[in-house]
C-alpha positions as CSV (number, residue, x, y, z in Angstrom):
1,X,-0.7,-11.6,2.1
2,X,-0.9,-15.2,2.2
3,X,1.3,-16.2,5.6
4,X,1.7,-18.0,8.5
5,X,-0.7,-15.4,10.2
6,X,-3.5,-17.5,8.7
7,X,-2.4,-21.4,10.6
8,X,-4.5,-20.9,12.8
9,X,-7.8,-20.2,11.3
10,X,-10.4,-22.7,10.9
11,X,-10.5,-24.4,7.2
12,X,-14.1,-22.6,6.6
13,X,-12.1,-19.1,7.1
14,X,-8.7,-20.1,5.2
15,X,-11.4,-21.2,2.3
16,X,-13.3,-18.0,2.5
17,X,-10.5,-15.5,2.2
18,X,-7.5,-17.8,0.6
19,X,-8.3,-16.6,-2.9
20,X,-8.2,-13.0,-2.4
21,X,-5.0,-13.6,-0.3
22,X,-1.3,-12.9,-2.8
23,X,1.4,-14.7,-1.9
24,X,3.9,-13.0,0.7
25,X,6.8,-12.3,-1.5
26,X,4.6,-9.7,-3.2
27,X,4.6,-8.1,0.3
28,X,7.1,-5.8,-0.2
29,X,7.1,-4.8,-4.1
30,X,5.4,-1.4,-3.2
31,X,7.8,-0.5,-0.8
32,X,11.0,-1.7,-2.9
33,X,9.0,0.4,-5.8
34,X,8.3,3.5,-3.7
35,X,12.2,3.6,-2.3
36,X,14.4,2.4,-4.9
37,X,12.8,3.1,-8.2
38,X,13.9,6.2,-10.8
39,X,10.2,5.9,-12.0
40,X,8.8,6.4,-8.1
41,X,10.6,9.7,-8.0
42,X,9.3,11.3,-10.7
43,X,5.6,11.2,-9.4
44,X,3.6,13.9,-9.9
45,X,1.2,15.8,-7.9
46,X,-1.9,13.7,-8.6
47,X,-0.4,9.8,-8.8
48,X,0.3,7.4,-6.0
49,X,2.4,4.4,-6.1
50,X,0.0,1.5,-5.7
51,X,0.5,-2.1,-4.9
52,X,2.6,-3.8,-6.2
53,X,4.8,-1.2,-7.3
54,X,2.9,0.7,-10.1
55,X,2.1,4.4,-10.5
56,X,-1.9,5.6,-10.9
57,X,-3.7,8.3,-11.0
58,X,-4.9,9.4,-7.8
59,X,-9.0,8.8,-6.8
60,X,-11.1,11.5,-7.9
61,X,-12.4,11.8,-3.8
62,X,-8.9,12.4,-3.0
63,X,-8.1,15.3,-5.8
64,X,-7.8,18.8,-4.4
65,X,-9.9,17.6,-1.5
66,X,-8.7,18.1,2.4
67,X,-8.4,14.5,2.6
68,X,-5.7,13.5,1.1
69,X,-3.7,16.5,2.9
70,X,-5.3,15.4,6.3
71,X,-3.8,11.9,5.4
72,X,-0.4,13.1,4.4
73,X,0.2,14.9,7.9
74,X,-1.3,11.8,9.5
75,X,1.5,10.0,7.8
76,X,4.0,12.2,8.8
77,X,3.5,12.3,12.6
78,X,2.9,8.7,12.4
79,X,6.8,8.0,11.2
80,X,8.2,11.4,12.3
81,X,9.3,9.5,15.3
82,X,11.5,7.2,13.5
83,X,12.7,9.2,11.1
């Protein structure tokens, strides 16, 4: 996300990374999506809500492998605290 985060970077780095940068309002589209949308609720084993707030198919290396069940429990220890 394009930000202040980047002010202080030289003007070679700003140029070198300022076009794949999005603007920051964009920031939180995939959150808003995942939390408040009808269509984010209905996702099926298989899709993951991607930025900025679309639905997709999951990656093939991620299908029925360990992974992605490694990475969910990851997830849910990381914010089990707040929760």
């Amino acid at each position: 996300m394009k930000s202040d985060l980047q002010r202080n970077m030289s003007k070679l780095q700003t140029l070198l990374i300022g076009w794949t940068l999005y603007p920051a309002v964009n920031g939180a589209y995939t959150e808003l999506f995942a939390g408040l949308s009808p269509e984010a609720a209905d996702v099926k084993e298989g899709e993951w809500v991607v930025p900025f707030g679309r639905i997709m198919a999951l990656r093939k290396d991620y299908k029925g492998s360990k992974a992605a069940g490694e990475f969910w429990e990851w997830c849910e220890e990381q914010v089990g605290r707040y929760a």
